[in-house]
C-alpha positions as CSV (number, residue, x, y, z in Angstrom):
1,X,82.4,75.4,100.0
2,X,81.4,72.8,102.5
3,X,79.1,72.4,105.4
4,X,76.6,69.5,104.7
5,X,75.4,68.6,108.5
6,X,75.0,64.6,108.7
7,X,73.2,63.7,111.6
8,X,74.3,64.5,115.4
9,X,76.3,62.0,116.8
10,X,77.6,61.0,120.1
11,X,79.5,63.7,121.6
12,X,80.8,61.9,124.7
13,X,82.5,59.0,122.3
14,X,85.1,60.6,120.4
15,X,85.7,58.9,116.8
16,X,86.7,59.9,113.6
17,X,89.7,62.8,112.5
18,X,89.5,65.5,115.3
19,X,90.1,69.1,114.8
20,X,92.7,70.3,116.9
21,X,90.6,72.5,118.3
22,X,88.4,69.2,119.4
23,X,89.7,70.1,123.5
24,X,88.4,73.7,123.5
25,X,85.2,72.5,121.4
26,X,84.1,69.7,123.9
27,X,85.1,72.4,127.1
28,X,83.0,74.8,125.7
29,X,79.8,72.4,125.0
30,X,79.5,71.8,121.8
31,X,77.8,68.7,120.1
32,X,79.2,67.1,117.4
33,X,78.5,66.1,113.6
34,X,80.3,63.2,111.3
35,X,81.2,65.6,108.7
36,X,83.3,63.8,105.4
37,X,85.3,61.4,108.2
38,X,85.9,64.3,110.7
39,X,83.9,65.0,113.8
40,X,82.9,68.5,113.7
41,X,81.4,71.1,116.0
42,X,77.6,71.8,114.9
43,X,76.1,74.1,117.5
44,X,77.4,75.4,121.1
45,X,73.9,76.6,121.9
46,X,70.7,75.9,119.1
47,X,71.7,76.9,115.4
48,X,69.0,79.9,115.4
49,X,71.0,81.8,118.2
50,X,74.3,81.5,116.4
51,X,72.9,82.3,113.2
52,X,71.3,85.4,114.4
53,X,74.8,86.3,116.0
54,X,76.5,85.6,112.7
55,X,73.6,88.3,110.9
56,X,73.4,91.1,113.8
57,X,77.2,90.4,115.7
58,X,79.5,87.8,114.8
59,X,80.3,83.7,115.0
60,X,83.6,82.0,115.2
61,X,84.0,78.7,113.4
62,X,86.2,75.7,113.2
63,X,86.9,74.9,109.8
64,X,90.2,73.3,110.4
65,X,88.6,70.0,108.0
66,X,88.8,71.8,105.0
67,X,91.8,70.8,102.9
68,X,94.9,73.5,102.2
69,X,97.1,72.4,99.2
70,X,100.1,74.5,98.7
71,X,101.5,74.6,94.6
72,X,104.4,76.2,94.8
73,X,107.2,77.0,92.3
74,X,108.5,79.1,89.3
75,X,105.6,77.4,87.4
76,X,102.9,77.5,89.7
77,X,101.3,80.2,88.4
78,X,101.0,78.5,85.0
79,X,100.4,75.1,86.3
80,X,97.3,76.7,87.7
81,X,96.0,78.0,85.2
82,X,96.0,74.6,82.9
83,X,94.1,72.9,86.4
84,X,91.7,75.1,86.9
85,X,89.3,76.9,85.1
86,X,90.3,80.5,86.3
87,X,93.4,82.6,86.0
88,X,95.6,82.6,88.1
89,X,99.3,83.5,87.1
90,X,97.9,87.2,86.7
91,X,96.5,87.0,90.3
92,X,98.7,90.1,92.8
93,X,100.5,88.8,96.3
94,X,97.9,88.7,98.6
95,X,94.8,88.4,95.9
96,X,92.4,85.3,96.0
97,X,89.9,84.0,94.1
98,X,87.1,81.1,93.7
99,X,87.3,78.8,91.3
100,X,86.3,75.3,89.9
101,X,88.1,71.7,89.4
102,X,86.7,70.4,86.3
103,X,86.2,66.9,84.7
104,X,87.2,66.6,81.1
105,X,83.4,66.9,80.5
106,X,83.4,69.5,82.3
107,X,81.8,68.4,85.8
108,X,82.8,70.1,88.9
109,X,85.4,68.0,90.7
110,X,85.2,70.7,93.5
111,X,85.2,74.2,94.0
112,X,88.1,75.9,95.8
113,X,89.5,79.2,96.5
114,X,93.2,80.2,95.2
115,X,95.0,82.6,97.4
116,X,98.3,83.9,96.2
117,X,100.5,84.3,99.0
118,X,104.4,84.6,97.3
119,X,105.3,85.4,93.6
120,X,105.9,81.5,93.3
121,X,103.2,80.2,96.0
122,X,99.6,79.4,95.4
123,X,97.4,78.1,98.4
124,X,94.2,76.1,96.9
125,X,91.8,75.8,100.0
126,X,89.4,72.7,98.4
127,X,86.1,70.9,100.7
128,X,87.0,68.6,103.5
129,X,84.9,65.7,101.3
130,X,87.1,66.1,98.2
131,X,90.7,66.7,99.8
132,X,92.0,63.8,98.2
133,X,90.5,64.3,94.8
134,X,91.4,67.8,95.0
135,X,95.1,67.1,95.8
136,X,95.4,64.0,93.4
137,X,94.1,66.2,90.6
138,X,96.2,69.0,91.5
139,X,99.0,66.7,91.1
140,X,98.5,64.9,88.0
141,X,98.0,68.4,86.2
142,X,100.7,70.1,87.0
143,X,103.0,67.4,86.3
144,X,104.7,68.7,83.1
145,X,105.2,72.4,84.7
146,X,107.9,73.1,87.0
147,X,105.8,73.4,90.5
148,X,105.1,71.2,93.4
149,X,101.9,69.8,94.9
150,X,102.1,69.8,98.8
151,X,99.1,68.9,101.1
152,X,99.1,70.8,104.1
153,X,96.3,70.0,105.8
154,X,97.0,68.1,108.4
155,X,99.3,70.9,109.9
156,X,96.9,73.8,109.6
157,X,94.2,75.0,111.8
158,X,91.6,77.4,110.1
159,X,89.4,79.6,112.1
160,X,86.3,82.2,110.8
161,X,85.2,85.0,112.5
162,X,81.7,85.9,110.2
163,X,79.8,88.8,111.3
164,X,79.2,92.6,111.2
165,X,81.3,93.4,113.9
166,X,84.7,90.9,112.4
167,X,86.8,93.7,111.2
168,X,86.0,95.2,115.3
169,X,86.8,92.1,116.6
170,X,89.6,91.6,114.4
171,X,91.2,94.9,115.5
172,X,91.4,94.3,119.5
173,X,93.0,90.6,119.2
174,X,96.1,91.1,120.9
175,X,99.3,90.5,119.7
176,X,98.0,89.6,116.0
177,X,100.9,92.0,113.8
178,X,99.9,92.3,109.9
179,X,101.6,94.6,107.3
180,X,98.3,96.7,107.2
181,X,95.3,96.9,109.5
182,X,92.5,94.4,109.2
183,X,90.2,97.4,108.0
184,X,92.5,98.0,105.3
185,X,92.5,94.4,103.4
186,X,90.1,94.5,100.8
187,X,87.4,91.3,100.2
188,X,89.3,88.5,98.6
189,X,92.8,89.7,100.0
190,X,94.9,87.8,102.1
191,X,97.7,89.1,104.1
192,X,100.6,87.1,106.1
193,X,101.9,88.4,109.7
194,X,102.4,87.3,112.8
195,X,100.6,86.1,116.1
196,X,102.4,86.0,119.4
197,X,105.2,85.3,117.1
198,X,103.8,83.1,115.0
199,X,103.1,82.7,111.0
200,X,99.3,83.6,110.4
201,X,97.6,84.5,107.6
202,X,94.1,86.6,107.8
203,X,92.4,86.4,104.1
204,X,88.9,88.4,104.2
205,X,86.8,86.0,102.5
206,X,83.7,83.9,104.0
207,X,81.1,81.6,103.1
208,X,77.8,83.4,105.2
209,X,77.2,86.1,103.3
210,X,78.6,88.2,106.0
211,X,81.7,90.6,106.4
212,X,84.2,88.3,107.8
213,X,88.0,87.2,108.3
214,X,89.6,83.4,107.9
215,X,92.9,82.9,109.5
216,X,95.5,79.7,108.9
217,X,97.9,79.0,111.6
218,X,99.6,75.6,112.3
219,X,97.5,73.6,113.9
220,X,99.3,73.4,117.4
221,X,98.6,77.1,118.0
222,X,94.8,76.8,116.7
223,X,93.1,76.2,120.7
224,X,95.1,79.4,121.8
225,X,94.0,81.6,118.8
226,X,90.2,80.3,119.0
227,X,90.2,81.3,123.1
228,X,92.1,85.0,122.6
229,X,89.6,85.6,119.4
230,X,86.4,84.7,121.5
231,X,87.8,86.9,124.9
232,X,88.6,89.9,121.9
233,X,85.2,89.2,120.3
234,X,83.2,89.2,123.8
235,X,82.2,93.0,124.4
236,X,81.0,92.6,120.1
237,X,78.6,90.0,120.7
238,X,81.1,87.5,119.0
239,X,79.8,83.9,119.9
240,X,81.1,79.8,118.6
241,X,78.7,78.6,116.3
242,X,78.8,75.3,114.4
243,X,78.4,74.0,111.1
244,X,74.4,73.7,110.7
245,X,73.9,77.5,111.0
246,X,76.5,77.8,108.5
247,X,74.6,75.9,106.1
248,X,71.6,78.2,107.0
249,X,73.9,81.2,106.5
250,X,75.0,80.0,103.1
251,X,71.8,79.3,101.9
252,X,70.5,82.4,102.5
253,X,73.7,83.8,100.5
254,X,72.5,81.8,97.5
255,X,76.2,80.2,97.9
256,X,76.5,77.0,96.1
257,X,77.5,73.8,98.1
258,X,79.2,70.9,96.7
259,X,77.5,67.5,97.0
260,X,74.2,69.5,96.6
261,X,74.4,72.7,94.5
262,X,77.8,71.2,92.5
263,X,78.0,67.5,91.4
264,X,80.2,65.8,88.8
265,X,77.0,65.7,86.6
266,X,76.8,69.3,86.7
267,X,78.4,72.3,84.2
268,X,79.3,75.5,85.6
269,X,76.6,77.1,83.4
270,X,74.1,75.0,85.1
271,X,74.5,76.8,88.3
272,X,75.3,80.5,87.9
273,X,78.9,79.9,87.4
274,X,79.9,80.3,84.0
275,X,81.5,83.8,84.7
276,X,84.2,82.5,86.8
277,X,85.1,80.3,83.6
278,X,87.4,82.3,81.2
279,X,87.6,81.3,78.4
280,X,88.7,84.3,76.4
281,X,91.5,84.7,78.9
282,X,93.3,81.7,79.2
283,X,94.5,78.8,77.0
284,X,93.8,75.1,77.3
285,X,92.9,73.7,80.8
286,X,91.1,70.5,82.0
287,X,87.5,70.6,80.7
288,X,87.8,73.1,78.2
289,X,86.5,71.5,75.6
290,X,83.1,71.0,77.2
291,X,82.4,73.5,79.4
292,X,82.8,76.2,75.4
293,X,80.6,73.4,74.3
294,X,78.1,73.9,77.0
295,X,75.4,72.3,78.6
296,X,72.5,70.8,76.5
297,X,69.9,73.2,76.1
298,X,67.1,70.9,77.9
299,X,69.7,70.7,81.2
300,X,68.0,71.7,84.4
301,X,69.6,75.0,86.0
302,X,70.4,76.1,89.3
303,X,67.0,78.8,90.5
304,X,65.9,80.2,93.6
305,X,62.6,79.2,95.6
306,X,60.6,81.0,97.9
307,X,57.3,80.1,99.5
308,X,54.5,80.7,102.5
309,X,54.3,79.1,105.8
310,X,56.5,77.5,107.9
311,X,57.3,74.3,106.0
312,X,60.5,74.2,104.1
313,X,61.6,71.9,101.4
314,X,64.2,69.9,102.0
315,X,67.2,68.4,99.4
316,X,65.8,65.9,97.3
317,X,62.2,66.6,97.1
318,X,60.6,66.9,93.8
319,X,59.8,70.3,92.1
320,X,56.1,70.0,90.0
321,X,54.9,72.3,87.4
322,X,52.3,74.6,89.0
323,X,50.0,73.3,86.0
324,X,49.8,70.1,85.4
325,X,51.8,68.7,88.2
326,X,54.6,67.0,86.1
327,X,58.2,66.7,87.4
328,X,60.3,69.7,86.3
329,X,62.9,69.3,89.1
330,X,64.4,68.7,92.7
331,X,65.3,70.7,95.1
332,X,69.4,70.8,96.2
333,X,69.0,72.7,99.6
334,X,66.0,74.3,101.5
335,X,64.9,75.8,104.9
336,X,63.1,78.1,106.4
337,X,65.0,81.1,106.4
338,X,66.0,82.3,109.8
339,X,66.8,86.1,108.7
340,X,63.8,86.3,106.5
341,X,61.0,84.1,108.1
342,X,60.0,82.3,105.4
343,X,61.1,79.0,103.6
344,X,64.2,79.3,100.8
345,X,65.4,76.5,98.6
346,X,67.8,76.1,96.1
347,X,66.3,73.8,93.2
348,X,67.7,72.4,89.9
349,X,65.0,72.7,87.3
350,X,63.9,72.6,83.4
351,X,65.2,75.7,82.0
352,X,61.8,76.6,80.6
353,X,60.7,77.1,84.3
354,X,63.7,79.0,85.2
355,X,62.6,82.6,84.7
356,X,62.0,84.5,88.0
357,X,58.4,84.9,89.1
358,X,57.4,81.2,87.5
359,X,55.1,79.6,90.2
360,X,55.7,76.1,90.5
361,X,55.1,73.6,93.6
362,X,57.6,71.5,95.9
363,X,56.0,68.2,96.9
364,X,56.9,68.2,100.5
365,X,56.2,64.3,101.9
366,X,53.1,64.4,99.7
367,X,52.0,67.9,100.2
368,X,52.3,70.3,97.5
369,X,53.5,73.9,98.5
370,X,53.3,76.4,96.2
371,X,57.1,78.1,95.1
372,X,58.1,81.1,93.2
373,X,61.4,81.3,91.3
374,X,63.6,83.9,93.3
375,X,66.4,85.8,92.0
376,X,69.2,85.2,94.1
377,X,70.8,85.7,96.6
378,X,68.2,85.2,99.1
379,X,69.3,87.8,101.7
380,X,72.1,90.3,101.1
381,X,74.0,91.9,104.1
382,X,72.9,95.6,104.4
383,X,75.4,98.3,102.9
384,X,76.9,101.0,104.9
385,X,76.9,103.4,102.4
């Protein structure tokens, strides 16, 4: 999902969509990032705190600029599963999953999560960036099935609460009433109750790597929730955080990011995805045809880096044979890795340098720094077992 940080911009001079959170962001300090058209919160305090508070407590985030597109009707379930590469009319009330909007050829449109919310109701949460692609697509395809495509975004606020302590911090928000307790939904379940009356819905799913909760309310209820989540959250450690640690957190997840990771030009198979397509599963749907044919066998692939120092590789700087110095890649995403301490990028290469423990170099400006190829993820949020 989304999180690309554009430069800072300036915070006293409102301009572009506004979250309807934008009140509570701008009383609470924030500064601001252009983000696909909408000005967005990217850090209350410096990004490393609020990282760290998303790895050893917990973060709230606004991510009321992603798109929410409801399909709903007897064919839904069906139309679904012809638009998108997974399947979906098998999916239980409440279940969710992540999936891909393909090209014909195959190319990744977007990459959204499907959360089944009624027998006949599908919501598709797709990138801020692509909400009109995603929609128009949606559309088109499930023309000739007996469901409707409704964009909601404009009426829904989305809030995250990330962390080790969310399911804590979840439990002592007041007035929040869901069928079952928050410790009780299972990762990639959603559930619909009430807050102070009104319709929420808590889905545990997240984009940090972290344990964590994100809740859809209509947007003129969003401020109110954010406040009564970060007075619950207070004695926990909970703290706002903005979008550019959430593209640290990610990265450190090995969580793909569209625009960088996923690209029209780019097969799921290229980039560790081809087990979310099923093709043994399900019948025709958009970009079938390519994605069994598969990528060319010389087609760089999605791979790991991780290097010395303090210098990080950045997206769009080349990736050199260790021998030799040719060209064998670029990397999609880098930093230096505030959990681990040392620098992380994501890099598509040759496939004959893909196999972990190949040493190959990342020109940096001019510099080379060496780089070995990483399983991923990066970092991996200890179990409690």
């Amino acid at each position: 999902m989304d999180t690309a940080v554009n430069a800072p911009v300036d915070s006293t001079q409102p301009h572009g969509r506004l979250s309807p959170l934008d009140d509570v962001h701008r009383a609470g300090g924030a500064s601001f990032t252009d983000f696909a058209g909408w000005q967005m919160p990217v850090r209350y305090s410096s990004e490393l705190e609020e990282h760290h508070a998303v790895r050893t407590a917990a973060g709230l985030f606004d991510l009321s600029h992603m798109a929410e597109i409801l399909v709903k009707g007897p064919g839904a379930g069906a139309a679904l599963d012809y638009a998108l590469c997974g399947v979906f009319s098998t999916l239980a009330v409440g279940q969710a999953r992540y999936s891909l909007l393909l090209t014909t050829d195959g190319g990744i449109i977007d990459d959204v999560i499907v959360y089944r919310t009624h027998e006949h109701r599908f919501g598709v949460v797709a990138n801020a960036g692509n909400r009109a692609q995603a929609a128009g697509a949606l559309s088109v395809r499930t023309a000739g099935f007996d469901a409707t495509v409704v964009d909601e975004s404009d009426a829904l606020a989305l809030i995250a609460v990330q962390g080790p302590m969310s399911q804590a911090i979840m439990a002592k928000l007041p007035d929040l009433h869901l069928p079952t307790p928050v410790a009780d939904l299972r990762y990639y379940w959603s559930t619909t109750g009430a807050w102070r009356g009104e319709e929420i819905m808590v889905a545990r799913t997240g984009y940090t790597g972290e344990d964590g909760f994100e809740l859809y309310i209509l947007a003129e209820h969003g401020a109110s929730l954010w406040s009564a989540l970060l007075a619950a959250g207070e004695e926990f450690g909970l703290v706002p955080a903005g979008l550019a640690c959430r593209d640290t957190l990610r990265l450190e997840a090995g969580m793909p990011l569209y625009g960088h990771e996923l690209s029209l030009d780019t097969l799921p198979q290229q980039v560790g995805l081809g087990r979310i397509v099923k093709l043994a599963q399900k019948g025709e749907f958009v970009g079938r045809g390519a994605v069994a044919h598969g990528p060319s066998s010389d087609a760089p692939v999605l791979v790991g880096l991780t290097s010395d120092g303090r210098r990080a590789g950045r997206a769009g700087y080349p990736v050199l044979a260790a021998e030799g110095g040719e060209p064998v890649g670029v990397v999609t995403s880098g930093a230096l890795s505030p959990t681990l301490g040392f620098p992380i990028a994501l890099a598509l290469v040759s496939p004959s340098r893909a196999e972990p423990g190949t040493e190959l170099v990342i020109d940096v400006r001019g510099k080379p720094m060496p780089a070995v190829v990483t399983s991923l993820p990066f970092y991996k949020r200890p179990t409690t077992d």
